[in-house]
MIGURO-110550 format. One record per residue (C-alpha): residue number from 1; residue in one letter; chain; x, y, z. Coordinates in Angstrom, 2 decimals, padded with zeros to 5 digits, always signed. Layout:
BEGIN
(NUM,A,A,(X,Y,Z));
...
! end
This chain:
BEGIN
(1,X,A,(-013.23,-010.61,+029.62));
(2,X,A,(-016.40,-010.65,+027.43));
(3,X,A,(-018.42,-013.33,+026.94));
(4,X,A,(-021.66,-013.68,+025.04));
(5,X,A,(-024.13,-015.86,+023.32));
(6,X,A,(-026.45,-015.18,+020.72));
(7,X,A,(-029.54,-016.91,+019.15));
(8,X,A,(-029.54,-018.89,+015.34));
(9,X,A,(-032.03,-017.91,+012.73));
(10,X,A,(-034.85,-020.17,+012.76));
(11,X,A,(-033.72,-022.10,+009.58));
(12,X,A,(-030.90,-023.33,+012.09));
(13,X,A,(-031.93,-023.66,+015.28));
(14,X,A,(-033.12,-027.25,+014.98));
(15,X,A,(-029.24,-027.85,+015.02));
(16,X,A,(-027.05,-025.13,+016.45));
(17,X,A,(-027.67,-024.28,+020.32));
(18,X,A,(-026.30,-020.75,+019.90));
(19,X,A,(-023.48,-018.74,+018.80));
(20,X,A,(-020.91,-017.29,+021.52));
(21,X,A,(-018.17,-014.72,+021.29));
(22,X,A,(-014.97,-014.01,+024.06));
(23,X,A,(-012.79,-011.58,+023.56));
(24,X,A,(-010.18,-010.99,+026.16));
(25,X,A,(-006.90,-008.55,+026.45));
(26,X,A,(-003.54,-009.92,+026.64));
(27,X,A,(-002.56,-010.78,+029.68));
(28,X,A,(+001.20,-011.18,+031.04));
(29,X,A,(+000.78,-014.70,+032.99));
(30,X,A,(-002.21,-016.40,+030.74));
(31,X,A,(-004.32,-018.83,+033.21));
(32,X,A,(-004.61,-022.88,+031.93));
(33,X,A,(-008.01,-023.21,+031.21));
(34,X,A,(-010.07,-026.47,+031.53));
(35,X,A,(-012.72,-027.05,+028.95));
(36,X,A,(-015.14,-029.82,+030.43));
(37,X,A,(-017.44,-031.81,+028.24));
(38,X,A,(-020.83,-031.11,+027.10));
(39,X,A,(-022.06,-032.98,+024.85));
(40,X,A,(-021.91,-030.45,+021.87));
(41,X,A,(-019.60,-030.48,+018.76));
(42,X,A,(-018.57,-026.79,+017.77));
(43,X,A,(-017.00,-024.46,+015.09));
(44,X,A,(-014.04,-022.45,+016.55));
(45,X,A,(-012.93,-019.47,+014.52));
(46,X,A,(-009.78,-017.72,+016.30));
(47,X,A,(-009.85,-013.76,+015.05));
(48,X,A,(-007.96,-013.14,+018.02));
(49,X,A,(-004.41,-014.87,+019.07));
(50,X,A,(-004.38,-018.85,+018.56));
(51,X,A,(-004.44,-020.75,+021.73));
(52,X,A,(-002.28,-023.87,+023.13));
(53,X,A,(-003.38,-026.85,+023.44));
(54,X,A,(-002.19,-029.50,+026.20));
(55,X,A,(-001.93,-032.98,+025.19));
(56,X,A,(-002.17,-035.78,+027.37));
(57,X,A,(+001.53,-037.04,+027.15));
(58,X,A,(+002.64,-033.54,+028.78));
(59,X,A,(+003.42,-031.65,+025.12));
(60,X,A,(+001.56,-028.78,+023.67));
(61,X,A,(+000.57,-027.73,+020.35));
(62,X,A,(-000.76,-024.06,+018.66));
(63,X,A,(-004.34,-025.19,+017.74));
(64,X,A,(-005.57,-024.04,+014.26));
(65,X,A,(-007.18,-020.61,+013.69));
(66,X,A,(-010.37,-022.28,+012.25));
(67,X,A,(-011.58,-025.49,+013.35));
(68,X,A,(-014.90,-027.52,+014.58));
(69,X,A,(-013.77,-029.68,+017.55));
(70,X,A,(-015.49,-033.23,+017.83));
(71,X,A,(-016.48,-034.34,+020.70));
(72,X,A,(-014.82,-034.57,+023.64));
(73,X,A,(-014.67,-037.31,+026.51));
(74,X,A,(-012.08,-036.19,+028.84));
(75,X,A,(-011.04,-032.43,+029.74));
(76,X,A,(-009.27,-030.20,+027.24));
(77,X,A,(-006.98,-027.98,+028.59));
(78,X,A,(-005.87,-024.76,+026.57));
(79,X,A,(-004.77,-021.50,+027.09));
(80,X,A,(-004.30,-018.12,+025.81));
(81,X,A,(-001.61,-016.98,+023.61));
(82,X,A,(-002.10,-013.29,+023.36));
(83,X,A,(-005.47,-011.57,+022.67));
(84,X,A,(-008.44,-013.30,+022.99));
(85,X,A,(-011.19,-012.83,+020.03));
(86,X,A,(-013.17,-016.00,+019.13));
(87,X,A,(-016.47,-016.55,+017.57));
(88,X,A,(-017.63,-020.03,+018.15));
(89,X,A,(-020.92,-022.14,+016.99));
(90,X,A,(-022.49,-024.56,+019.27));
(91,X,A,(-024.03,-027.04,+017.72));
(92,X,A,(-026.76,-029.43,+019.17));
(93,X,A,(-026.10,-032.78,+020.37));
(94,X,A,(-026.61,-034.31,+017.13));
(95,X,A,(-026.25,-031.10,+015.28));
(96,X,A,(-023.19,-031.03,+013.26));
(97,X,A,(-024.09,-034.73,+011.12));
(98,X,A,(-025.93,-032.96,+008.06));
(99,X,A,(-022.92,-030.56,+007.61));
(100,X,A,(-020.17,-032.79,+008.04));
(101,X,A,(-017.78,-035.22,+005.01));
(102,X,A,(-016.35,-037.17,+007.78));
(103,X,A,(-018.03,-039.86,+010.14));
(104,X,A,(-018.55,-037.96,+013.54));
(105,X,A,(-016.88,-041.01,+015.38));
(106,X,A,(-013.64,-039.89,+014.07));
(107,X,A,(-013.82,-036.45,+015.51));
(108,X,A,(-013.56,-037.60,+019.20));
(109,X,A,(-011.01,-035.37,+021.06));
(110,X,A,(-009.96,-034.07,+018.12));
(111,X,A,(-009.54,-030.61,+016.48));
(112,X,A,(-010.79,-031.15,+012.73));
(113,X,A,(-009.59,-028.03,+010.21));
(114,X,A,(-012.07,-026.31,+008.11));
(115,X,A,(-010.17,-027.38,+005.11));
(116,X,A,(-010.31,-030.79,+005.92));
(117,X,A,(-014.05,-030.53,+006.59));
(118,X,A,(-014.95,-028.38,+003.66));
(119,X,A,(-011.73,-027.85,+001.63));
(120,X,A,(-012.32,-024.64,-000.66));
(121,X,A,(-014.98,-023.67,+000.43));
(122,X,A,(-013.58,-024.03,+004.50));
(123,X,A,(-010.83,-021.75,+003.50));
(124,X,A,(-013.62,-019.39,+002.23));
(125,X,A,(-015.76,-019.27,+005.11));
(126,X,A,(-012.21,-019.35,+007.05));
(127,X,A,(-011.06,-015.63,+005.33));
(128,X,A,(-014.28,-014.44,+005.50));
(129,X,A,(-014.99,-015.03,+009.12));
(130,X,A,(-011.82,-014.05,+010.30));
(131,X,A,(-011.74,-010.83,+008.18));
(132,X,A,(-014.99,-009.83,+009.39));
(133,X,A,(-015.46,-006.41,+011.20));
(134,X,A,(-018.37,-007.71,+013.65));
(135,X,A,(-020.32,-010.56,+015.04));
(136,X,A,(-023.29,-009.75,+013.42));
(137,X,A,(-021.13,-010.13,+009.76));
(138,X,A,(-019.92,-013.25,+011.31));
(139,X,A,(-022.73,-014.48,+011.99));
(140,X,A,(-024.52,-013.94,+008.43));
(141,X,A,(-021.62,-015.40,+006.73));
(142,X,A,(-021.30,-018.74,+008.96));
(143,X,A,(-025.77,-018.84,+008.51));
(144,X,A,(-025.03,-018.26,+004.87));
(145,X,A,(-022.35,-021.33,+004.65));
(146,X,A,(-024.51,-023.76,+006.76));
(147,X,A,(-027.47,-023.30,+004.86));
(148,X,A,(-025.95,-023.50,+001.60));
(149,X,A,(-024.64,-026.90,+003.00));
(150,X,A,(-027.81,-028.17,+004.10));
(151,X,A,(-028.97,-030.41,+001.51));
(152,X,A,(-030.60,-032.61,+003.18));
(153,X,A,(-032.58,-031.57,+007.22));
(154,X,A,(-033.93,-035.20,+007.29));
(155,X,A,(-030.10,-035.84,+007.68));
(156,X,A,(-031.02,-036.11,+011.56));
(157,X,A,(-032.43,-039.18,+013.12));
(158,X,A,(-035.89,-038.74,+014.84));
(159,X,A,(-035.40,-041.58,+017.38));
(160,X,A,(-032.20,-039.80,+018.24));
(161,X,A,(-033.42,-036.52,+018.20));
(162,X,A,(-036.15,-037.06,+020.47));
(163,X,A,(-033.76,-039.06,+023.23));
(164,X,A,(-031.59,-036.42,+023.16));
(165,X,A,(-033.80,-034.20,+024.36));
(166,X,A,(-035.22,-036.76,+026.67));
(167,X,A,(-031.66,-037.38,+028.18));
(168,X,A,(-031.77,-033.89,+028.54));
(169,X,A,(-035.05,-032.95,+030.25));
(170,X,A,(-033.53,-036.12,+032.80));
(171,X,A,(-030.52,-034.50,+033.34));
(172,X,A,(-028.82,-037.37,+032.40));
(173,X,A,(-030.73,-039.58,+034.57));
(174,X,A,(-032.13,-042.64,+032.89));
(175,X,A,(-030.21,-045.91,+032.14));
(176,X,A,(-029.82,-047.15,+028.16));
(177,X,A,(-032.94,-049.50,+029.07));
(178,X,A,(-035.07,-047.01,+029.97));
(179,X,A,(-034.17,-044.67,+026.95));
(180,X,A,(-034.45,-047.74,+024.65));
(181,X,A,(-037.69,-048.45,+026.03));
(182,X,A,(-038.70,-045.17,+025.78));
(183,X,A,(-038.08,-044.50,+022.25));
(184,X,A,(-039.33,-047.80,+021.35));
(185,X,A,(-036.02,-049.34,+019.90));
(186,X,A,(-033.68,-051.35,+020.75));
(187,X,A,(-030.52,-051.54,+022.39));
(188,X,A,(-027.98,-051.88,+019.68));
(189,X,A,(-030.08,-050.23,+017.55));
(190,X,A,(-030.03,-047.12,+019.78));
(191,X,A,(-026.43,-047.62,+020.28));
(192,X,A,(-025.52,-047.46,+016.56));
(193,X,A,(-027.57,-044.65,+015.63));
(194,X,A,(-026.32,-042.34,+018.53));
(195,X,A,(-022.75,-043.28,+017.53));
(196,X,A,(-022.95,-042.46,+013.96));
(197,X,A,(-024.98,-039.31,+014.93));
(198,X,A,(-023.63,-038.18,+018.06));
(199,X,A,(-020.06,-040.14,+018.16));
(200,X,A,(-021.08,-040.94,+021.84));
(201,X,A,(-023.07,-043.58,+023.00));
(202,X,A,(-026.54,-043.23,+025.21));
(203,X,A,(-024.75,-044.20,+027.68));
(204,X,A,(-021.61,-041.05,+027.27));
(205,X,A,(-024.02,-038.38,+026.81));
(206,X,A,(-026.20,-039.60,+029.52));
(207,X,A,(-023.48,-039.34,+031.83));
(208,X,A,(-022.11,-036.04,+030.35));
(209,X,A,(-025.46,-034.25,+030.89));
(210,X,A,(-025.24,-035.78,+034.40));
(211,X,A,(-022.33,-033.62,+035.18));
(212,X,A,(-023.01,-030.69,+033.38));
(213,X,A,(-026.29,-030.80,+035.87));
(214,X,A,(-023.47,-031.42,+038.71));
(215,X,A,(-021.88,-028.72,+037.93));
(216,X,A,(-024.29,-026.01,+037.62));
(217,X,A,(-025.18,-026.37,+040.85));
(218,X,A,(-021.64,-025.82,+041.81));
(219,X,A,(-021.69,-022.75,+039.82));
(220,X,A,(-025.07,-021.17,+041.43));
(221,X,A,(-023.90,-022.89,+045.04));
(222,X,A,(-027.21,-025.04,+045.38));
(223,X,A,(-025.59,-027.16,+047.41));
(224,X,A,(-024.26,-027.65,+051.10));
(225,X,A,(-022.47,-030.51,+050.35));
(226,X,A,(-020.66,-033.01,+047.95));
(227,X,A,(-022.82,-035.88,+049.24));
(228,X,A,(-026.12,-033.64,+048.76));
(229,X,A,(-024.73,-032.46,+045.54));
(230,X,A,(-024.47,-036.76,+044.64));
(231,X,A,(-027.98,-037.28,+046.02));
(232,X,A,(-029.32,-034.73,+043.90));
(233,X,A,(-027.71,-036.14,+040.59));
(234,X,A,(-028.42,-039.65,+040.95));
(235,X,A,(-025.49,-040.68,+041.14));
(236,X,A,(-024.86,-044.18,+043.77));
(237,X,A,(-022.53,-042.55,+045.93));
(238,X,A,(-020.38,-039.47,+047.19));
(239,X,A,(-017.25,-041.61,+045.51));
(240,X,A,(-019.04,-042.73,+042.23));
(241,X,A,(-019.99,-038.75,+042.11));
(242,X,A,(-015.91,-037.53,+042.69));
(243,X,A,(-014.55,-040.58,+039.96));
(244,X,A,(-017.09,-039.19,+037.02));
(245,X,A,(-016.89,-035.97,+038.22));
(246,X,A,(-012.65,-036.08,+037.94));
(247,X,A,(-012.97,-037.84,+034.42));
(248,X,A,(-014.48,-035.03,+032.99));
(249,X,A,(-012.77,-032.07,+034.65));
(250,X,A,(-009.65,-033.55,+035.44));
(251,X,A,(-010.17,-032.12,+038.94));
(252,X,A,(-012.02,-033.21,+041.72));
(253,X,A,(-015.34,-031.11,+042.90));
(254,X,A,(-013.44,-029.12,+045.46));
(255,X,A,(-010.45,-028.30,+043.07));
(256,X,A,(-012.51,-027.97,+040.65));
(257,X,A,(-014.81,-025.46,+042.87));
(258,X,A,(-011.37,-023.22,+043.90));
(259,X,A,(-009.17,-023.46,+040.21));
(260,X,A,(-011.96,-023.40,+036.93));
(261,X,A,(-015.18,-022.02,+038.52));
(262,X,A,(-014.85,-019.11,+036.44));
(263,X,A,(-014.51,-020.26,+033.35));
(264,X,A,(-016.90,-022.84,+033.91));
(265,X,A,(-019.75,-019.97,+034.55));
(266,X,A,(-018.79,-018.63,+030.74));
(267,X,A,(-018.71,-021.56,+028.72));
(268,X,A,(-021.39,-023.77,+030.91));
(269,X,A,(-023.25,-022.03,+032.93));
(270,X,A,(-025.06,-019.32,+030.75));
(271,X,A,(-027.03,-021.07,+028.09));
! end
């Protein structure tokens, strides 16, 4: 399994995190694999095999080769249909708003098709990505599409920029009242402009960061203990830590610790 990230130009980087390739071999008896939230909306391109999807009422469906997944709220589980080759682009918090013709709020849990996004020109970008020999051409071709899309960079809320990256810096740590305080705007006006930015409230992404904090010090074991690991986070107690902590894996921490820990260290550990 190879798994790697890479750097946008500087034109982009205001709103894509990074860009991140896997590619994988087929393998006879394909592991379930648990996708836990983050906080970031990205652009899937499958070059590789498509890969199931798990729903919650126990069916399954192929996802689409080409797709930017909104986001999420509650563990996606997926897994491998044959050879693994995807190129994927990570976008910011807040980073996919200027480039999408839908409202972000819609997108929750859901896999959104290129063509739906974009329509011609998302089967374009679609062919050409797939078709391309290397992630460097992929990555040229998807810089070339955003930026030919970005019309307008003031798109972005500055408010909402700037608690993102406070809720960030906190880990996750500070109530809606303190962020509203801090960015010197109220409540439900804070509310409203991280849902029609974001699609999650102060309050979600708060909590998501929270984890993802959780969780990396699963990952690097800087931890002796599930009620250290709660002290550490903030959280009020050892249970309060193990009911967020299942709600967004699906698992709790010492399940979680045996079943997903390597996939985890790809996808959330790295960046």
């Amino acid at each position: 399994m190879n798994y790697q990230t890479f750097e946008p130009n500087q034109e982009l980087i205001a709103f894509i995190k990074c860009y991140w390739t896997l590619e994988s071999p087929k393998e006879e008896t394909p592991e379930k694999q648990i996708i836990v939230p983050d906080g970031c909306m990205e652009m899937i391109f499958h070059y590789g095999d498509p890969y199931k999807q798990y729903l919650n009422n126990g069916n399954s469906i192929i996802q689409p080769r080409c797709f930017v997944i909104g986001q999420l709220t509650r563990p996606l589980e997926i897994q491998p249909t044959g050879e693994t080759g995807i190129f994927s682009v990570r976008f910011h918090p807040e980073g996919f708003l200027p480039f999408t013709t839908i409202p972000i709020k819609e997108m929750e849990n859901t896999s959104v098709s290129l063509e739906k996004l974009f329509g011609k020109e998302g089967q374009e970008i679609e062919q050409q990505v797939l078709n391309a020999n290397s992630t460097s051409e992929r990555r040229k071709l998807i810089e070339i599409f955003l930026l030919n899309r970005l019309t307008d960079i003031e798109t972005i809320d500055r408010i909402v920029k700037s608690t993102v990256e406070t809720i960030v810096t906190a880990n996750g740590q500070l109530s809606v009242d303190e962020l509203s305080r801090d960015s010197k705007i109220n409540r439900r006006q804070l509310l409203r402009k991280f849902s029609s930015a974001i699609g999650l409230s102060p309050k979600q992404l708060s909590r998501t960061f929270r984890l993802q904090a959780a969780l990396k010090m699963l990952l690097n074991d800087q931890f002796s203990n599930l009620a250290e690991l709660a002290y550490e986070n903030e959280y009020y107690d050892q249970a309060h830590f193990i009911k967020d902590f299942k709600e967004f894996t699906g698992s709790t921490p010492k399940e979680f610790y045996g079943s997903h820990l390597k996939m985890s260290s790809l996808f959330y550990g790295t960046d």
